[in-house]
C-alpha positions in Angstrom: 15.4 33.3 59.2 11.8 32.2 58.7 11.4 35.1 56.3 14.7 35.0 54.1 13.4 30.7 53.9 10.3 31.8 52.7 11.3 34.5 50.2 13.8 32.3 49.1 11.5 29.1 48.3 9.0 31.3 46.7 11.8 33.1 44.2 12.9 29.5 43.7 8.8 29.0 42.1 9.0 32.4 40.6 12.3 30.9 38.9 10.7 27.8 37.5 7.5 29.4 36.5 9.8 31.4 34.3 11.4 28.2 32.6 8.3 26.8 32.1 7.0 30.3 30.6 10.2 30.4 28.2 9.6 26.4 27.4 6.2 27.5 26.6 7.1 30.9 24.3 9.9 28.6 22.5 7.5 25.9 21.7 4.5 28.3 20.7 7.1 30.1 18.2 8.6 26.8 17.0 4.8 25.9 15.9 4.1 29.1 14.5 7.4 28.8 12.1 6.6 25.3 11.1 3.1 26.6 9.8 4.6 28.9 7.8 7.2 27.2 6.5 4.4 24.5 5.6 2.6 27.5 4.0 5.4 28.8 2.0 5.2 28.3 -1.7 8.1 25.4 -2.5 11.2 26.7 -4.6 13.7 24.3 -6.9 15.2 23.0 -3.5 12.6 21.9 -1.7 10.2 18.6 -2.2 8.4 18.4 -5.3 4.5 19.0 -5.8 2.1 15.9 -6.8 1.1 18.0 -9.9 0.5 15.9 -12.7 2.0 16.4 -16.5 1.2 14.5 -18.5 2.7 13.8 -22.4 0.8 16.1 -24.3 2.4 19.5 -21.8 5.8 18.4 -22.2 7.7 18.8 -25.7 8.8 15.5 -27.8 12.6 16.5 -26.4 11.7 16.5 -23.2 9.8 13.1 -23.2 12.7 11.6 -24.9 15.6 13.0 -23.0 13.3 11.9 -19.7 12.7 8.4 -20.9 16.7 7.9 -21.7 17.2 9.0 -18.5 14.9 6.3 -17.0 16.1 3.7 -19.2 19.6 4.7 -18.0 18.8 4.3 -14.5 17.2 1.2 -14.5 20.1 -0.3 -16.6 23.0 0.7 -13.8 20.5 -0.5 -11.0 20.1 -4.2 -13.1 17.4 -5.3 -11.0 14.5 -3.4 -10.5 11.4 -4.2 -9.0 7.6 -4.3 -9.8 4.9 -3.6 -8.0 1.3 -4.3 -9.6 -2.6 -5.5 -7.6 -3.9 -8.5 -7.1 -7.4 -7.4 -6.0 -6.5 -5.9 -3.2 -3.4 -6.8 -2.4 0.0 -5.5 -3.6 2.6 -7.6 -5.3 5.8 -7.0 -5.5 8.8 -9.0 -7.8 12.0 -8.5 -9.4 12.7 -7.9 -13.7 15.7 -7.7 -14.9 15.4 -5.9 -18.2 14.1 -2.6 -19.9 14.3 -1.2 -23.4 13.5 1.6 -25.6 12.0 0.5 -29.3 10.4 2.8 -31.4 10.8 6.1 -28.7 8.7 3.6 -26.2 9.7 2.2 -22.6 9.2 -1.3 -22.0 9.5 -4.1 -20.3 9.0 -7.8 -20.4 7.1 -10.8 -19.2 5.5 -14.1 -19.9 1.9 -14.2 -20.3 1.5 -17.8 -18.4 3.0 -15.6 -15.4 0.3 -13.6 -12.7 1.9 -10.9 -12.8 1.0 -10.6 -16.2 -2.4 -11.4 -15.6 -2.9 -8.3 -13.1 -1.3 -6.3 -15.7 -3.7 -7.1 -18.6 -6.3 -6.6 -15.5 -4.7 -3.5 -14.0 -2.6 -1.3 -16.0 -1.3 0.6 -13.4 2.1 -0.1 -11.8 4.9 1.1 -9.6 9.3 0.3 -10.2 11.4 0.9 -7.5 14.9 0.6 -8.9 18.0 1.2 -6.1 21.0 2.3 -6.8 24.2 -0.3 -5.7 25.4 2.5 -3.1 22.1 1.7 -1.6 21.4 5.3 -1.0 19.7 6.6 -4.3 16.7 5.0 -6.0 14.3 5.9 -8.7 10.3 5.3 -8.0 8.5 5.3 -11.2 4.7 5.0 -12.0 2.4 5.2 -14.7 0.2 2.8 -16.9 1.9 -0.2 -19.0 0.0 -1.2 -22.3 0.8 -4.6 -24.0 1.9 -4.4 -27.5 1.9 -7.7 -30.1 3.9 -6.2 -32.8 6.5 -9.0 -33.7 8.9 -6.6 -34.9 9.3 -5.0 -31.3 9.3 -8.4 -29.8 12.0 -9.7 -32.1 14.2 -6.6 -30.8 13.8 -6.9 -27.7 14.8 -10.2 -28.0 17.6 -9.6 -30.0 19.1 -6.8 -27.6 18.6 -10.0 -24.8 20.2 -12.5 -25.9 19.8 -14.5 -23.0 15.9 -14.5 -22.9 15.9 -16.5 -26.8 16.2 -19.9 -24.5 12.8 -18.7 -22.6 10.9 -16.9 -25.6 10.1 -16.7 -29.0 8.5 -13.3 -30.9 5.7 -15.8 -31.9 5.5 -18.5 -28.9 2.0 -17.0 -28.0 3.7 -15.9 -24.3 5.9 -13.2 -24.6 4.1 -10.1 -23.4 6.3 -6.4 -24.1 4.7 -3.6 -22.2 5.3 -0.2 -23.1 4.8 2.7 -20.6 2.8 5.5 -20.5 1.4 8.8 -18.6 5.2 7.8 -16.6 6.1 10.0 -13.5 9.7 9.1 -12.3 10.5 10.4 -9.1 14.8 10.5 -8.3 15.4 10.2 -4.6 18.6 9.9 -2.5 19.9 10.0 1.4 21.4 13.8 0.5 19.3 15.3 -2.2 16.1 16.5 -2.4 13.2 15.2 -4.4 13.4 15.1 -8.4 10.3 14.2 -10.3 10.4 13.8 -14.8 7.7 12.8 -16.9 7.3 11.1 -19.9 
């Protein structure tokens, strides 16, 4: 009895030295397929690369069908928001309003306001602009440049009605901001990455 006991226990060991050996196998392939799916080059479905393009590789068409696309996104979010630096530190607020004038992006502030300050100071930005579903949103990056022409800031103003009881093309506040060197990156819950550039 002894004997059948002992075989028994150590067949029982045997047993779960050969679940732990399997666990082991399992995970050591598991790894080894990660790495090469990490390795493998990325096709049209799979995340985007961090290359950069900038205006001058991508044709006039392309910019402009790009840039109404962004324009077009921004309007059906409404609010989008803004991220610029303070130093060191982020900041982060709502705008409301975007327009193409004379095949540029822009937006709008007031000149009196920070976040206009850290602009003139730091040119670099990035929207994030979110979808009502809540589960697609547009990140977009790239430099802003003030412009003073009055012509653009009469337009702008005249496509925003609403913004003539805050500013005036000639009141000495009202900054436009065009963008440039723009990456927009589309992202969603169920869809992988999409970047365009402008």
């Amino acid at each position: 009895m002894g004997i059948i006991r002992n075989f028994a226990h150590s067949f029982n060991k045997f047993c779960d030295m050969k679940k732990v050996l399997i666990a082991f196998a399992v995970i050591i392939a598991m790894a080894a397929y990660g790495k090469k799916q990490a390795a493998a080059p990325e096709t049209e479905s799979s995340e985007v690369s961090n290359e950069v393009v900038t205006n001058d590789t991508i044709s006039p068409e392309m910019k402009e069908a790009n840039m109404q696309e962004v324009h077009a996104y921004l309007k059906e979010c409404g609010a989008f928001f803004i991220a610029t630096a303070d130093g060191d530190q982020p900041r982060v607020r709502a705008f409301g309003v975007s327009e193409i004038i004379d095949d540029r992006l822009y937006i709008m502030t007031g000149k009196v306001k920070d976040v206009y300050k850290q602009m003139a100071k730091n040119g670099k930005f990035e929207i994030c602009a979110l979808k009502k579903s809540g589960s697609e949103w547009m990140r977009l990056s790239g430099t802003l440049v003030n412009d003073e022409t009055l012509s653009v800031k009469e337009e702008f103003l005249n496509r925003n009605e609403g913004l003539k009881s805050m500013y005036k093309a000639d009141d000495d506040n009202m900054a436009v901001l065009y963008i440039t060197n723009a990456t927009a990156r589309f992202c969603s819950f169920s869809a992988p990455e999409r970047k365009v550039n402008f």
